[in-house]
C-alpha positions in Angstrom: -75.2 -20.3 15.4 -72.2 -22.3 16.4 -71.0 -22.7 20.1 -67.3 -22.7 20.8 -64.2 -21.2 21.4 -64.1 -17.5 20.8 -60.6 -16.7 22.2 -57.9 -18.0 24.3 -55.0 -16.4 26.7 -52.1 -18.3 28.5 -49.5 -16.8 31.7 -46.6 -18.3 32.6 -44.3 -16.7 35.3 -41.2 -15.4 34.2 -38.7 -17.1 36.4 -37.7 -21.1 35.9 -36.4 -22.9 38.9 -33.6 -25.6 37.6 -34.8 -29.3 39.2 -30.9 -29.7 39.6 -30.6 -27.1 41.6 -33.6 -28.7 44.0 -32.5 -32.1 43.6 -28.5 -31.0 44.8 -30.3 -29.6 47.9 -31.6 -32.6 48.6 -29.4 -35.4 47.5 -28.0 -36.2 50.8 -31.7 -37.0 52.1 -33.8 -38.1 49.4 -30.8 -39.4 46.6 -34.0 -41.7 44.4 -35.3 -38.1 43.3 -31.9 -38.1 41.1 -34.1 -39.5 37.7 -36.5 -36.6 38.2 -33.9 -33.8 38.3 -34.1 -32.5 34.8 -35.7 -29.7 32.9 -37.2 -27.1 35.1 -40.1 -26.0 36.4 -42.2 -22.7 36.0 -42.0 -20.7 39.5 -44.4 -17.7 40.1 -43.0 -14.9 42.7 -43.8 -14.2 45.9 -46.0 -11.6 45.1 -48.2 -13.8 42.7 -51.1 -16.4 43.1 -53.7 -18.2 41.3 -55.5 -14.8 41.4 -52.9 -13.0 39.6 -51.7 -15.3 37.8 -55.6 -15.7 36.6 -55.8 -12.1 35.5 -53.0 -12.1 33.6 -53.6 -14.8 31.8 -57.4 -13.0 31.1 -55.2 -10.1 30.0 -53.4 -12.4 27.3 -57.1 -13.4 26.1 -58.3 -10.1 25.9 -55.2 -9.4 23.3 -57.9 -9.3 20.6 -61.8 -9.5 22.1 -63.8 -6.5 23.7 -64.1 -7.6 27.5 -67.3 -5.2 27.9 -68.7 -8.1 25.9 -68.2 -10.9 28.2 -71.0 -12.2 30.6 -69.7 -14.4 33.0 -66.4 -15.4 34.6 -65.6 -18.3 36.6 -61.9 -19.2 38.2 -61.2 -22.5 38.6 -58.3 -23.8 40.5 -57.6 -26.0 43.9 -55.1 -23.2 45.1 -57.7 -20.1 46.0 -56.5 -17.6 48.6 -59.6 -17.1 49.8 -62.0 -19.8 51.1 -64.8 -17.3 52.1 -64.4 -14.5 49.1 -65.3 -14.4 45.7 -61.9 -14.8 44.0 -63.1 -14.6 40.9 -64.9 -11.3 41.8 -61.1 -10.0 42.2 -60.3 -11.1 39.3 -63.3 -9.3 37.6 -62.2 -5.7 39.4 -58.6 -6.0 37.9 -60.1 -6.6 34.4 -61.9 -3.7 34.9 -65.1 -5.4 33.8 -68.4 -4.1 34.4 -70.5 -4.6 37.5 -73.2 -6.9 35.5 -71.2 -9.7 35.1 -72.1 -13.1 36.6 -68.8 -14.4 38.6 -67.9 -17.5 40.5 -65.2 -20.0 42.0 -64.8 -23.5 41.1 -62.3 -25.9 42.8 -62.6 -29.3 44.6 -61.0 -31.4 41.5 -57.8 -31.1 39.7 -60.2 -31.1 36.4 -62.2 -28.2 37.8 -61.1 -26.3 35.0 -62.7 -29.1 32.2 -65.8 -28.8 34.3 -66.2 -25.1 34.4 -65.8 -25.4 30.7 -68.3 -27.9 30.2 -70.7 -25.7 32.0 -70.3 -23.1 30.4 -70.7 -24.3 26.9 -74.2 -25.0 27.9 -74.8 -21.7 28.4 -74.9 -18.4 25.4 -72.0 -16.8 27.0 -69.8 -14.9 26.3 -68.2 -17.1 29.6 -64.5 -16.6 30.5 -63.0 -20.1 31.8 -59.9 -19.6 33.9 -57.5 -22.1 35.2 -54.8 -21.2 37.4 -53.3 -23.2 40.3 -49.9 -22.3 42.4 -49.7 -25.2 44.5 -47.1 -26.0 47.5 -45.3 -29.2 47.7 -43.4 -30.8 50.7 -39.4 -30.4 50.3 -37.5 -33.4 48.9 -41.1 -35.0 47.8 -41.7 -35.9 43.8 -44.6 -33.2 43.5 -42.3 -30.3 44.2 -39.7 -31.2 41.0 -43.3 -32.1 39.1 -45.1 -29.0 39.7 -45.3 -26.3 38.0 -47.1 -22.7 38.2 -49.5 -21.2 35.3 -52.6 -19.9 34.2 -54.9 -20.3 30.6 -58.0 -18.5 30.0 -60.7 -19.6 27.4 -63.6 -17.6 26.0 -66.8 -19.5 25.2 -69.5 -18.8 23.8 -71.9 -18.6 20.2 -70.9 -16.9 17.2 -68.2 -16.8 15.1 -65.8 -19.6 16.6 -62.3 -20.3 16.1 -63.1 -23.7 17.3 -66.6 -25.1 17.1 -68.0 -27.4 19.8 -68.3 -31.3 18.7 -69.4 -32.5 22.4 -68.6 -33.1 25.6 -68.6 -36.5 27.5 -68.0 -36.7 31.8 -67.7 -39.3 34.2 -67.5 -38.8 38.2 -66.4 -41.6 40.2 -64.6 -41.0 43.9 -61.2 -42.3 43.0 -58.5 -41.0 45.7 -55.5 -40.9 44.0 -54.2 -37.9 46.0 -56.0 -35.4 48.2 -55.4 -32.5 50.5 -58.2 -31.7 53.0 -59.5 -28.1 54.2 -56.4 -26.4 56.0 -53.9 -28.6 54.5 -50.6 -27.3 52.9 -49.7 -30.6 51.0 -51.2 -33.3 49.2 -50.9 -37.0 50.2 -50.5 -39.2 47.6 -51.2 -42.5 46.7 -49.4 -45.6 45.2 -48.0 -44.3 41.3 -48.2 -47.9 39.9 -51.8 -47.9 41.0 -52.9 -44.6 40.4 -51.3 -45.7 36.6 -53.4 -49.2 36.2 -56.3 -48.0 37.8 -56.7 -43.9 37.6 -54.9 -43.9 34.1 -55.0 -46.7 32.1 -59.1 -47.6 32.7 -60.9 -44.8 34.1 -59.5 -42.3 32.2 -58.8 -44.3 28.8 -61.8 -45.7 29.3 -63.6 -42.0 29.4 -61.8 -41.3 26.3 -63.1 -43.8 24.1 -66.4 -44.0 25.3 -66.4 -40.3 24.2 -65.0 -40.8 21.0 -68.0 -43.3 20.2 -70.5 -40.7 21.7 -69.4 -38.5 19.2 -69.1 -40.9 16.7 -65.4 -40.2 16.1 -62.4 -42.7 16.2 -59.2 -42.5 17.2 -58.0 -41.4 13.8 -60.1 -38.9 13.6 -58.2 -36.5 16.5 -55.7 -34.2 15.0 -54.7 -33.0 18.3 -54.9 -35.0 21.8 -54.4 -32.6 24.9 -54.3 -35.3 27.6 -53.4 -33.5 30.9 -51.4 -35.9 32.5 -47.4 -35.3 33.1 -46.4 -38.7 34.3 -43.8 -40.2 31.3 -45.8 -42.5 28.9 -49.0 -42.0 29.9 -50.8 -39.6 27.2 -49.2 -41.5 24.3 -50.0 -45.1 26.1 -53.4 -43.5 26.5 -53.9 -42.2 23.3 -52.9 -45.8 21.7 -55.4 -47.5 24.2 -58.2 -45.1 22.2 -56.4 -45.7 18.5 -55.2 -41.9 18.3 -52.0 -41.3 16.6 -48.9 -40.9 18.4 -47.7 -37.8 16.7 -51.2 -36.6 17.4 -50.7 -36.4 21.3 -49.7 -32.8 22.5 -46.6 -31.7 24.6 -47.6 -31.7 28.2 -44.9 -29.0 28.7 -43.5 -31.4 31.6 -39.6 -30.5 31.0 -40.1 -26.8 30.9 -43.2 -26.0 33.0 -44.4 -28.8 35.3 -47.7 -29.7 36.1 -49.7 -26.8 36.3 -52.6 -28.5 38.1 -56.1 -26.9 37.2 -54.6 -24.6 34.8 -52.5 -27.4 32.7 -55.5 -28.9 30.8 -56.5 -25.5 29.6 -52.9 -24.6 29.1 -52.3 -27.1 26.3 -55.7 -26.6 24.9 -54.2 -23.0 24.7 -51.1 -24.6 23.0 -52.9 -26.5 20.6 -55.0 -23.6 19.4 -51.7 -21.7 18.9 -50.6 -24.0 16.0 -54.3 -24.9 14.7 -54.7 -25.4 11.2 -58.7 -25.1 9.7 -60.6 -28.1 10.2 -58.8 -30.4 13.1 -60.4 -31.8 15.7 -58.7 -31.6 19.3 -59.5 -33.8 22.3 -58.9 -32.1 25.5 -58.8 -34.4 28.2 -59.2 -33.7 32.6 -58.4 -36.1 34.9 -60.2 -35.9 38.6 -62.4 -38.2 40.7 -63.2 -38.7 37.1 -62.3 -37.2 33.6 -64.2 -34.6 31.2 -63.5 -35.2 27.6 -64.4 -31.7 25.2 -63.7 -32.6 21.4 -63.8 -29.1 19.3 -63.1 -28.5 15.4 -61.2 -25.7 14.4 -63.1 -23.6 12.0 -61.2 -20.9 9.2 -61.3 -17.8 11.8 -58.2 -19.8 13.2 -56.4 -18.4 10.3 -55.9 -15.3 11.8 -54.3 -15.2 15.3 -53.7 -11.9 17.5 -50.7 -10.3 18.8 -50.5 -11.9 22.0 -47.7 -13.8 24.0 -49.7 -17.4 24.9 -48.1 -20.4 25.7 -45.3 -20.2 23.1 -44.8 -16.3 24.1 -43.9 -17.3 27.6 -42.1 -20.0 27.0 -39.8 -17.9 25.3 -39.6 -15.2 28.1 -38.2 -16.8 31.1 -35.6 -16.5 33.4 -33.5 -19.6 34.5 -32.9 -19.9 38.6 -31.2 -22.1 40.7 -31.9 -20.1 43.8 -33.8 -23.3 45.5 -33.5 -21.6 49.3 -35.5 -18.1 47.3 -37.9 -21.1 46.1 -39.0 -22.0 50.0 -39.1 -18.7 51.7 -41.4 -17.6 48.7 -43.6 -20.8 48.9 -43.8 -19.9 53.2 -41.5 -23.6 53.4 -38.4 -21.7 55.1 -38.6 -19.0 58.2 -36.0 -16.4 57.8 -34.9 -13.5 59.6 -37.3 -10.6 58.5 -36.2 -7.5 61.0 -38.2 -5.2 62.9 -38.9 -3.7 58.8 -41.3 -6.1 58.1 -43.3 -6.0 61.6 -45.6 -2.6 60.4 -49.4 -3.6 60.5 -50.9 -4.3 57.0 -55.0 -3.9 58.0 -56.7 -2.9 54.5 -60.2 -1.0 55.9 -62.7 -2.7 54.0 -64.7 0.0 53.6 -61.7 2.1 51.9 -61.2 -0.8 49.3 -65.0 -0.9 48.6 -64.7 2.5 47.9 -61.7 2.5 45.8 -61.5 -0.2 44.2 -61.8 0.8 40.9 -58.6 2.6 41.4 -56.7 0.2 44.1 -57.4 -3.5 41.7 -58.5 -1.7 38.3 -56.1 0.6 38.0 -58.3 3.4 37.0 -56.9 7.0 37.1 -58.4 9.9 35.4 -59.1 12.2 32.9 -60.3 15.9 33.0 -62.9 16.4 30.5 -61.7 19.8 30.1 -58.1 19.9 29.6 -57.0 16.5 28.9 -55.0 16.0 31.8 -54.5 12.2 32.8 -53.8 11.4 36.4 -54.0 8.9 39.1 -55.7 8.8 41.3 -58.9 10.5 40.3 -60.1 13.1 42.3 -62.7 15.8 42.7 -60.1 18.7 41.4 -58.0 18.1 38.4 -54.3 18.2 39.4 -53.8 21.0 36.1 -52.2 23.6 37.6 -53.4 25.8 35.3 -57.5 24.7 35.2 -58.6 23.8 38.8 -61.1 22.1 37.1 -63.7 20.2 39.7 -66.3 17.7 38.7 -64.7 17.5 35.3 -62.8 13.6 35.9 -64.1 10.6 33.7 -62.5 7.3 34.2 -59.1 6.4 32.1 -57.8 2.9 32.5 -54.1 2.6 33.0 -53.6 -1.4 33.6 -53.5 -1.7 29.7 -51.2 1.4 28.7 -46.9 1.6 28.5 -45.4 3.4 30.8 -41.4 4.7 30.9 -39.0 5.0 34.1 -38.7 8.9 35.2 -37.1 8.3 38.6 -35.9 4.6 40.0 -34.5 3.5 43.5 -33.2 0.3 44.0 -34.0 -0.1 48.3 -32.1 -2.6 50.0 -33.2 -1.3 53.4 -36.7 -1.3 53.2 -38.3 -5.1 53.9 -39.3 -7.0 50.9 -39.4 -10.7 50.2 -36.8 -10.5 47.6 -34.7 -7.5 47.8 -33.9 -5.1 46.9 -37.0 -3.7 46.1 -37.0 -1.6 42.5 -39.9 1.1 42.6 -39.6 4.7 40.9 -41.8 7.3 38.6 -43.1 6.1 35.8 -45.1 8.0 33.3 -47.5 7.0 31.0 -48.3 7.3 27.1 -50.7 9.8 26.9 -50.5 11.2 30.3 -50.5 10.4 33.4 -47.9 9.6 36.9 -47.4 7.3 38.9 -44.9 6.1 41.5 -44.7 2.0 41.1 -42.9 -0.5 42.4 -41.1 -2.9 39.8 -41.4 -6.5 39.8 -39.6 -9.2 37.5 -36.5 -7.2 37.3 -32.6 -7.3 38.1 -30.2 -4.5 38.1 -29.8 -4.7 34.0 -33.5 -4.0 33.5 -33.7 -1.0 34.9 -32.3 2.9 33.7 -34.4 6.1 32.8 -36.2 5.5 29.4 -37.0 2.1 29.9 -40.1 1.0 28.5 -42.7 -1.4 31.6 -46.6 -3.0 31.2 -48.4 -2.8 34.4 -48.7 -6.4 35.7 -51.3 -7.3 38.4 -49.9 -8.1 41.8 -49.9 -8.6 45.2 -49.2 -5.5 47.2 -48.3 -6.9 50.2 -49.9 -9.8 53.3 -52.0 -8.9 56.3 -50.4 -11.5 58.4 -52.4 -10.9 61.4 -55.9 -11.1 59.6 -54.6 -13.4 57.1 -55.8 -11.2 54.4 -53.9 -10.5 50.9 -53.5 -6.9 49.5 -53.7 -6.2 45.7 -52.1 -3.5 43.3 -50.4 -3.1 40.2 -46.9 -3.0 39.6 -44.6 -2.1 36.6 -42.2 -4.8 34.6 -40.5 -4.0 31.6 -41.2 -4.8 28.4 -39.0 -8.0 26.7 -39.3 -9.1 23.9 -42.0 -10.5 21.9 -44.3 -8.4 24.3 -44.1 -5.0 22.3 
């Protein structure tokens, strides 16, 4: 039985921040940043993270594949909101998995994502990999025009494979060529020529082809190179180091995305598999105190892809920004003027999320057995005003269903980090109510009729406890995600 890749899911957030925009801020102070200010970058909203950003991506996998069958999850990125709670165990509620599913964080390593992978091709699976970083940069520095936010999920595991496992080569050594410590908000960085020479050009190339004669494989051999590094020149000078065709080396996405961090080496290996062809073999390469090299064949079940967005999906839905001063206060880089609105206490009782959290992060209304009737939340006594049915609800998952506007407000009174806040009724196919608040949406996207998906959110921050809330929210439906 082969051991590979049995599915794949990417996220990308909807809005793109010009790097003119950022660079004209800045001009006066920092003018050298001038050669860096073009393209744009991927920019999640204020009320995303490397958790959501995680699920949805997961969600994107899922497109095709049963998640009741998967075994184990693990989250990698450098960005987790929480340092002492099982992110990935969020992750799992919102998916709506079941209770039996191993779960943990890995971080520590901008190739954190290559290692989780590694380990868990090692293993029978089903194992869901998940990269997703949304990193903070200082203003006016290199890494904030750079960066970029985004999530890729990959489904390992034995059986029938869309791309089979040909090995997997690693090599840990402590090179520093940036780091943040705990309680940090930025990276330091370290010399660019050097990281180059030394990080690049030998550690890294030098990973690569002492894989490629592990697996007894040369350079001409690769199809595909995913090389996660964004710096200009590198991949292809890499690639050519290790005798792999230029027109072999993948896009890093650079221009339009950024550097996604933890997420970017699975992003492209998402990319790749989007435009596979039977029988090629793709390199995916992470760089991190040390580099993991994966080499995978693409097997004929490639042939037939699902109906899902991936990278190429997002990349098409996006919204072009050059609201830099939005940028800051979303990434907690500017202190404005909230009001007396935004001072009401956000404490989430534990014990009331424990209990509800099927409903609260899986979105799970229900149905009465009896009459049909769908609604949320479940209760006791079905809301049917004509069968007060009691004891009658089984669970019926909404996260996955359309939904249409009934009623909308649009509140420019009420706090919200990027106002006004849209929220309304929205009702769903086959039954069921709910009032939502919108997300991803202007003016123009909104009217009765229109047709939202429930994306996975943050609901709002406990700023006293330092503790992030969780819920669903609607965004309509663009194109390409009917």
């Amino acid at each position: 039985m082969q051991t590979g890749i049995l599915a794949f899911g990417a996220y990308i957030p909807f809005r793109r921040l010009q790097r003119s925009a950022v660079f004209a801020a800045n001009a006066w102070f920092a003018p050298g940043l001038k050669g860096a200010a073009k393209g744009e970058r991927a920019t999640a909203n204020w009320d995303e993270d490397a958790i959501t950003m995680a699920v949805e991506a997961a969600r994107d996998l899922f497109a095709d594949t049963d998640r009741s069958t998967v075994a184990g999850l693990t989250l990698a990125s450098t960005t987790l909101p929480f340092a002492d709670r099982l992110n990935a165990g969020v992750v799992k509620e919102a998916l709506n998995l079941p209770d039996p599913v191993f779960a943990s964080d890995q971080t520590g390593s901008q190739r954190c994502a290559t290692s989780a992978l590694v380990i868990a091709l090692s293993g029978q699976g089903p194992h869901m990999v998940i990269g997703s970083d949304l990193r903070k940069a200082r203003p006016a520095s290199e890494a904030e025009l750079a960066q970029g936010d985004a999530a890729a999920a990959i489904l390992v595991g034995q059986g029938e494979v869309i791309a089979r496992l040909i090995g997997t080569h690693s090599v840990t050594t402590d090179f520093v060529d940036h780091f943040r410590s705990s309680g940090a908000r930025f990276d330091y960085g370290w010399e660019s020529r050097w990281i180059r020479e030394e990080g690049h050009t030998k550690l890294f190339g030098g990973a690569i082809k002492d894989a490629l004669a592990r697996f007894n494989l040369t350079g001409a051999d690769i199809d595909v190179a995913v090389i996660s590094i964004t710096v200009r020149g590198v991949p292809e000078s890499l690639a050519k180091q290790a005798g792999i065709r230029p027109e072999a080396v993948a896009d890093t996405f650079s221009a339009e995305v950024g550097d996604t961090g933890a997420a970017h080496p699975l992003l492209g290996l998402a990319a790749a598999l989007e435009k596979a062809k039977p029988k090629q073999k793709i390199l995916l390469a992470g760089f991190g105190q040390g580099a993991d090299i994966l080499v995978f064949e693409t097997t004929d079940a490639i042939l037939h892809p699902p109906k899902r967005l991936g990278v190429a999906g997002h990349m098409a839905r996006s919204q072009k920004t050059d609201n830099y001063l939005r940028f800051l206060f979303h990434r907690g880089l500017l202190d404005l003027e909230r009001g007396m609105r935004a001072e009401m206490d956000q404490k989430q009782p534990g014990t009331t999320l424990y209990r509800n959290r099927k409903a609260v992060l899986g979105l799970v209304g229900g149905r009465c057995a009896k009459t049909g009737t769908v609604q949320f939340p479940k209760s006791d006594i079905g809301v049917n005003p004509n069968a007060r049915a009691q004891g009658t609800q089984e669970d019926y998952p909404l996260a996955e269903r359309r939904a249409k506007i009934v009623t909308y407000t649009a509140d420019s009174l009420s706090y919200s980090p990027d106002p006004p806040v849209y929220y309304g009724a929205i009702d769903f196919d086959g039954g069921g109510r709910l009032v939502a608040e919108f997300a991803d949406c202007a003016s123009e996207d909104i009217e009765v009729g229109r047709e939202m998906r429930m994306v996975f959110r943050i609901k709002t921050l406990d700023e006293m406890r330092d503790f992030t809330k969780y819920f669903w929210k609607a965004a309509p439906v663009r194109e390409g995600e009917a």
